[in-house]
N, C-alpha and C positions, 0 to 999 in steps of 0.2 A: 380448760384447755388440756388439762393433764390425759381424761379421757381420750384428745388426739393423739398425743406423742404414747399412751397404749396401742391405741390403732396401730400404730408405726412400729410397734417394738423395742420403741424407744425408751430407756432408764431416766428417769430425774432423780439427782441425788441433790441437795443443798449443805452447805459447809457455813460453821461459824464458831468462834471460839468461846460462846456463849456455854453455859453447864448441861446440862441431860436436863435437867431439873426444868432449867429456862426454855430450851426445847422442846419437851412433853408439852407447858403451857403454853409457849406459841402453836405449835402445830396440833393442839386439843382447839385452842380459840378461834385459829383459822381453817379448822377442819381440813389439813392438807395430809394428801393422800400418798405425800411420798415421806423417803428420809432425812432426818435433820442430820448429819454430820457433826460432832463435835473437834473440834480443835482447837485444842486447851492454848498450849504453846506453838500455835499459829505456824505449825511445820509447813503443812498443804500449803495455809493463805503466803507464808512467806515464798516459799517454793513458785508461786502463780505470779509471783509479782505484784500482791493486790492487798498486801500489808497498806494500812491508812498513812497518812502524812504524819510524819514526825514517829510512825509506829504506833499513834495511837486510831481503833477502831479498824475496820477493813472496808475496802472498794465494794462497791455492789456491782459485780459483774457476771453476765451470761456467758456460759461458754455452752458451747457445741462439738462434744470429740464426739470423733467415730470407734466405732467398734475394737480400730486396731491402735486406738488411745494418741489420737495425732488432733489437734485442736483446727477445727474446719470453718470454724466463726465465729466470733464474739462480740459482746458487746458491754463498754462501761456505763455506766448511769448511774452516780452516788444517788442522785434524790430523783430522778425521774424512772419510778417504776413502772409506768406506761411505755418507756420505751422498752423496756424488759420485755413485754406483753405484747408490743407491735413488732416488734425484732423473731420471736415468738410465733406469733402468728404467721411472719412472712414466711419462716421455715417450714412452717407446718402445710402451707397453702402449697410450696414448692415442691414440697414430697407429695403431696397430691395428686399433683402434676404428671410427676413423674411416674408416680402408680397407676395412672390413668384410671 
């Protein structure tokens, strides 16, 4: 999918408070083509409101900002990453759309 949101000119960036280290080996193992984010001391994840319950862990959430950094749709799903992917897809279908 990533290849779509290129089409579009679209950036994916991914955040997590996991190390460089932990990040290199996920995104080597899932050969993914964008950035991992680090955040250590979970500024960003507190900042987004998407710190985990009790502060331990963090929310699995899609966001959608635009260009001029105003947040245009989102989505939660701690364990359903499909809906990440269909939420995903609908946007990408939509700009489609609109590109004709």
């Amino acid at each position: 999918m990533h290849e779509d949101f290129e089409a579009l000119s679209l950036p994916v960036l991914a955040i997590s408070p996991q190390s460089e280290d932990s990040h290199a080996r996920f995104a080597s193992q899932h050969q993914l083509p964008f950035p991992l984010l680090v955040d250590a001391d979970k500024t960003v994840i507190k900042a987004y409101k998407v710190n985990g319950p009790l502060g331990l862990g963090v929310r699995r959430v899609t966001y959608l900002i635009s260009p001029e950094g105003v947040i245009i749709d989102a989505l939660q799903a701690d364990f359903r990453v499909n809906e990440h992917l269909r939420f995903l897809k609908r946007f990408i279908e939509s700009q489609a759309q609109l590109n004709g």
